[in-house]
BALOBA-1460 file (C-alpha; in Angstrom, 3 decimals):
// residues 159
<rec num="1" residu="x" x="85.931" y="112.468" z="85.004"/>
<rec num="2" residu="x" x="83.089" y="111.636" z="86.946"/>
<rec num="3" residu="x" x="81.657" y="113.793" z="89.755"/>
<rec num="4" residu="x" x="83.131" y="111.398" z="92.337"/>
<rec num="5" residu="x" x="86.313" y="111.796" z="90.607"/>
<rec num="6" residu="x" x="86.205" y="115.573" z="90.846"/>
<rec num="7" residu="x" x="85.340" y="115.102" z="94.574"/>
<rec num="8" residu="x" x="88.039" y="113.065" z="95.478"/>
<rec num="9" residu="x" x="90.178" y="115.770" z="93.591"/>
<rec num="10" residu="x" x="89.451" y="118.191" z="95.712"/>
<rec num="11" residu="x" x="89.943" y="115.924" z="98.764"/>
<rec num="12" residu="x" x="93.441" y="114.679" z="98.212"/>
<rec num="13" residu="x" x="94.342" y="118.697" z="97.037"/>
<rec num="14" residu="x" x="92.753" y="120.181" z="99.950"/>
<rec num="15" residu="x" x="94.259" y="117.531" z="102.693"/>
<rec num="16" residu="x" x="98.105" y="119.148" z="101.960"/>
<rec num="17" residu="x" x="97.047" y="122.748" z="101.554"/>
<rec num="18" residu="x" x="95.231" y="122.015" z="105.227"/>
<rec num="19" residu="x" x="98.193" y="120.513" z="106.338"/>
<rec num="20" residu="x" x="99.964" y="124.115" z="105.044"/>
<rec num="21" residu="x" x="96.966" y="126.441" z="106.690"/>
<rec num="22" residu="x" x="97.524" y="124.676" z="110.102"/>
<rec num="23" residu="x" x="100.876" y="124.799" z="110.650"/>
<rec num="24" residu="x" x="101.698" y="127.915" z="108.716"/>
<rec num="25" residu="x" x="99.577" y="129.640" z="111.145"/>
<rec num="26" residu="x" x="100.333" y="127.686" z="114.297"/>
<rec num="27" residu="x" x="103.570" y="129.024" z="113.595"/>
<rec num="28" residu="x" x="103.514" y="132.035" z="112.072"/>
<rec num="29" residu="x" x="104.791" y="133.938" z="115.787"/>
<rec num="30" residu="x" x="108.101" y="132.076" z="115.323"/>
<rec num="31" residu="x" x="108.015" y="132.845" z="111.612"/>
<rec num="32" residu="x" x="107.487" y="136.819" z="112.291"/>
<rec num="33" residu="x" x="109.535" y="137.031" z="115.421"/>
<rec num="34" residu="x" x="112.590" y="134.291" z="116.486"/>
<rec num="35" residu="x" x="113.551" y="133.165" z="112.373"/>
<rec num="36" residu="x" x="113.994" y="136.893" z="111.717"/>
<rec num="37" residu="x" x="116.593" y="137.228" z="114.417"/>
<rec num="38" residu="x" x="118.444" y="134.394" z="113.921"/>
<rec num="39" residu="x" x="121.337" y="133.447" z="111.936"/>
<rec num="40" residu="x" x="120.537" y="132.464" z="108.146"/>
<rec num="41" residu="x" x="122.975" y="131.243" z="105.346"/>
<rec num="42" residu="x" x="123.691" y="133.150" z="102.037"/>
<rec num="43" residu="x" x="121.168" y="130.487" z="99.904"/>
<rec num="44" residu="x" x="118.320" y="131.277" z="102.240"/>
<rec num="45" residu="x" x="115.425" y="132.512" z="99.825"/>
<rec num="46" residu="x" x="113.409" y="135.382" z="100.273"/>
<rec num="47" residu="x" x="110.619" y="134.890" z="102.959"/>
<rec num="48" residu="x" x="108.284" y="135.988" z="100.146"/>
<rec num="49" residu="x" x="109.205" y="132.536" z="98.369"/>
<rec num="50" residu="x" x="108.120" y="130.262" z="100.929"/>
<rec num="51" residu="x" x="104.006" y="130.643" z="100.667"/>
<rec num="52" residu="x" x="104.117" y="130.437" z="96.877"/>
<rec num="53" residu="x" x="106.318" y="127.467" z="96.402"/>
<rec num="54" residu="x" x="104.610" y="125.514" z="99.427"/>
<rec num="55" residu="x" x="101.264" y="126.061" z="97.853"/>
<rec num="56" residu="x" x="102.232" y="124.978" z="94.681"/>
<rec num="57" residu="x" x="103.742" y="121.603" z="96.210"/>
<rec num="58" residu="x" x="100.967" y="121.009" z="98.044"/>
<rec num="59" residu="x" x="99.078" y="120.941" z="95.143"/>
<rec num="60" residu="x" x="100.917" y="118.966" z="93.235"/>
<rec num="61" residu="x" x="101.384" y="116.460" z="95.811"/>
<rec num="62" residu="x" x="97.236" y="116.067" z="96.314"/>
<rec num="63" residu="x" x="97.330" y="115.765" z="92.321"/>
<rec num="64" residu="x" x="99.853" y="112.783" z="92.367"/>
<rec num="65" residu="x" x="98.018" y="111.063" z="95.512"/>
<rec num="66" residu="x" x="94.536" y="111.704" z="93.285"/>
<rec num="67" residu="x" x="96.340" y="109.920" z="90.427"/>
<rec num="68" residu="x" x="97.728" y="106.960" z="92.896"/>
<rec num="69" residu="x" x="94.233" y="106.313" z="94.275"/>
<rec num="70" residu="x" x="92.381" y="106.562" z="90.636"/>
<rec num="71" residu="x" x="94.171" y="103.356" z="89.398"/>
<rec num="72" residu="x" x="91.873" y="101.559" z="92.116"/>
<rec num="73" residu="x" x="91.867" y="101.326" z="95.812"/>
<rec num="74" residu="x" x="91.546" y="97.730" z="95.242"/>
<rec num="75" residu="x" x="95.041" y="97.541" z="93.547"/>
<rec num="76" residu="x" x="98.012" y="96.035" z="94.674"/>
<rec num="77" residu="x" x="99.918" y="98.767" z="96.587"/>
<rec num="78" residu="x" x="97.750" y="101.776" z="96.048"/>
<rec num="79" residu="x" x="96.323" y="101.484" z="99.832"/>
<rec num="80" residu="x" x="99.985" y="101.524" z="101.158"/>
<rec num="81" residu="x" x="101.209" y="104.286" z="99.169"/>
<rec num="82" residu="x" x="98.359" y="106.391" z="100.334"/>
<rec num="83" residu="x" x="99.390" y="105.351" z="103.808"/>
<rec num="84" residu="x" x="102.753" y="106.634" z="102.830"/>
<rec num="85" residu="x" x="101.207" y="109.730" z="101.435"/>
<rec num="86" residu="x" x="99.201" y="110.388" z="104.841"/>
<rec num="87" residu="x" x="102.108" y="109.444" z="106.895"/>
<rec num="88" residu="x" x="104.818" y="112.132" z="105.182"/>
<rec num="89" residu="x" x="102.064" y="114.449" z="104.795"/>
<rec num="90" residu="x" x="101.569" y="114.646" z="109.062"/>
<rec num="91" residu="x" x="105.926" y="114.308" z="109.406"/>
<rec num="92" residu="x" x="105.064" y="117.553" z="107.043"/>
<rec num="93" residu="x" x="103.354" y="119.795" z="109.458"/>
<rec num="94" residu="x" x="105.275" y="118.573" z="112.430"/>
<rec num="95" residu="x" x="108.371" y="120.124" z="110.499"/>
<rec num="96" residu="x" x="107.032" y="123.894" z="110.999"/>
<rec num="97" residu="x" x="105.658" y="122.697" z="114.602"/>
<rec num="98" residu="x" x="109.465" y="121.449" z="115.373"/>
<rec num="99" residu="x" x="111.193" y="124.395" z="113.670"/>
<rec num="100" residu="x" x="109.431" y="127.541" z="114.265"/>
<rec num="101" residu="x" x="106.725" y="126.440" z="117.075"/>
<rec num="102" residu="x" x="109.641" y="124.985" z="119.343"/>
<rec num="103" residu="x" x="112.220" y="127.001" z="117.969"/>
<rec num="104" residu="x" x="114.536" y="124.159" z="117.383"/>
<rec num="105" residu="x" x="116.712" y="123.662" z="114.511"/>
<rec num="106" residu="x" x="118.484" y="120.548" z="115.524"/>
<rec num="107" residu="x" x="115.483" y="118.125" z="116.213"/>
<rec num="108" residu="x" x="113.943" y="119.909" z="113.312"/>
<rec num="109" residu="x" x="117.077" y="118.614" z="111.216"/>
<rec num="110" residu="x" x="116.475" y="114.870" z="112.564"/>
<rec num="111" residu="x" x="112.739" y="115.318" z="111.809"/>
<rec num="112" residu="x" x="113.647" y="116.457" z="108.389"/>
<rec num="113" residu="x" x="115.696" y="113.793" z="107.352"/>
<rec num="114" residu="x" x="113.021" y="111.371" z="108.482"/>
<rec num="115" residu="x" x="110.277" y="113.256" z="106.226"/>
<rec num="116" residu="x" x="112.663" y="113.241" z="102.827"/>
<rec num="117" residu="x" x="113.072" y="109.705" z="103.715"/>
<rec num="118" residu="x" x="108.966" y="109.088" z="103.985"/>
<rec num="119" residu="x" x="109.239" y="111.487" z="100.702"/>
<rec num="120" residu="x" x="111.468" y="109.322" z="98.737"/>
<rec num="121" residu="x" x="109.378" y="106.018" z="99.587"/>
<rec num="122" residu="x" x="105.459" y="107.539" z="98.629"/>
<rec num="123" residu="x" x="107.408" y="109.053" z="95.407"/>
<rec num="124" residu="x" x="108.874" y="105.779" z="94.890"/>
<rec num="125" residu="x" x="105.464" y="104.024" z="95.319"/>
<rec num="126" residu="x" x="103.365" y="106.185" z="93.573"/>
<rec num="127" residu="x" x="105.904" y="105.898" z="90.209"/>
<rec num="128" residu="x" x="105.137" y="102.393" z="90.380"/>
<rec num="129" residu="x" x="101.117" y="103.134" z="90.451"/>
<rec num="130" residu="x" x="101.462" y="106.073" z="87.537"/>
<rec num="131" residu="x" x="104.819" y="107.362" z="86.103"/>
<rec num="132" residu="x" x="102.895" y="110.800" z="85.883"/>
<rec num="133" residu="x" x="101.951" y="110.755" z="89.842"/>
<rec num="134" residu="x" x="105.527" y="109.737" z="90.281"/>
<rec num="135" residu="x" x="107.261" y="112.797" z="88.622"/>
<rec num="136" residu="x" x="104.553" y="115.518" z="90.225"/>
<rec num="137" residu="x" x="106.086" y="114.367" z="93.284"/>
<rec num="138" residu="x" x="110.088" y="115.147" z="92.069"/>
<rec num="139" residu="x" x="110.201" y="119.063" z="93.135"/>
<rec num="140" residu="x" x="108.569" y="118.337" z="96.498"/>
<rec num="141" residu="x" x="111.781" y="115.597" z="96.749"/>
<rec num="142" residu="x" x="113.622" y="118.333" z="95.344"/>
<rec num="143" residu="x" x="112.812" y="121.323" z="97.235"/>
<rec num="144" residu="x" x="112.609" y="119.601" z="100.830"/>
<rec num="145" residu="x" x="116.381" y="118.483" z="99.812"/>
<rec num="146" residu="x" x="117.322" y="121.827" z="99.630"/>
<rec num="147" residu="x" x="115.593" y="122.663" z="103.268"/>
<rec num="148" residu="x" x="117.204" y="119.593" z="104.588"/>
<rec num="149" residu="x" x="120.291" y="121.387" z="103.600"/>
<rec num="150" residu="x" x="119.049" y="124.455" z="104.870"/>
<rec num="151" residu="x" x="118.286" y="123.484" z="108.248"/>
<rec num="152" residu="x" x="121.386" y="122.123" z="108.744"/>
<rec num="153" residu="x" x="123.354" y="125.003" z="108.013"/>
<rec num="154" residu="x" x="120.821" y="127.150" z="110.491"/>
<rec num="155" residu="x" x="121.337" y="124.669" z="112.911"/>
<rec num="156" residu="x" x="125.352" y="124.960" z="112.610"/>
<rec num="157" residu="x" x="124.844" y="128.580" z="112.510"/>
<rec num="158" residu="x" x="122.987" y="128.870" z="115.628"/>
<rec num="159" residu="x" x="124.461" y="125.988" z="117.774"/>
């Protein structure tokens, strides 16, 4: 890999884990405070889970955009699913903002199913760039399916 390579790398593996900095700590009150006190179902992880499994999707996810753009910005498609990528990566952070920042489950639910959505579409278009960017990108589909679910059943639990 060439140095320019190794810089854009970094770039598109930093972007997510910024995205993670921000709103983990614009929301990190509501984390402490309000989600502690409120109703939770059985499957909730440990809060201990959260930061370790985030960081490691967020890394992942800068890999496979890294891998999308290396096949050439000039290529059919590889400009939109970036655009995809940006676009799911900012309905990312406005998930904590709308959850534990607002302190509403509901709209947090809607916003949710909007970002899997955005999720399914880059994974989609990045498997069509490179296979390999494709797959890095099934356990973020996975795991926000499981906090789709998630924030439903908080939702129900605290209507």
């Amino acid at each position: 890999m060439t140095s320019r390579n190794w810089g854009a790398l970094a770039l598109f593996v930093l972007a997510p884990l910024a995205v993670g900095f921000v709103s983990g700590t614009s929301t990190a009150d509501g984390v402490r405070t309000w989600y502690q006190e409120i109703a939770r179902p059985s499957f909730t992880p440990p809060d201990r889970v959260f930061g370790p499994v985030w960081t490691a999707l967020y890394i992942t996810m800068g890999v496979a955009a890294f891998l999308v753009w290396r096949t050439g910005p000039a290529q059919s498609g590889v400009r939109l699913a970036i655009a995809w990528f940006a676009a799911q990566l900012i309905a990312n952070g406005a998930w904590s903002l709308i959850f534990f920042g607002m302190r509403n489950p509901g709209l947090a639910f809607v916003e949710i199913v909007v970002l899997l959505g955005m999720i399914i579409v880059t994974t989609r278009l990045f498997w069509l760039r490179s296979r390999v960017a494709g797959a890095l990108m099934l356990p973020y589909v996975a795991w926000v399916s499981f906090a789709t679910i998630l924030n439903f059943s908080i939702w129900r639990l605290n209507a």
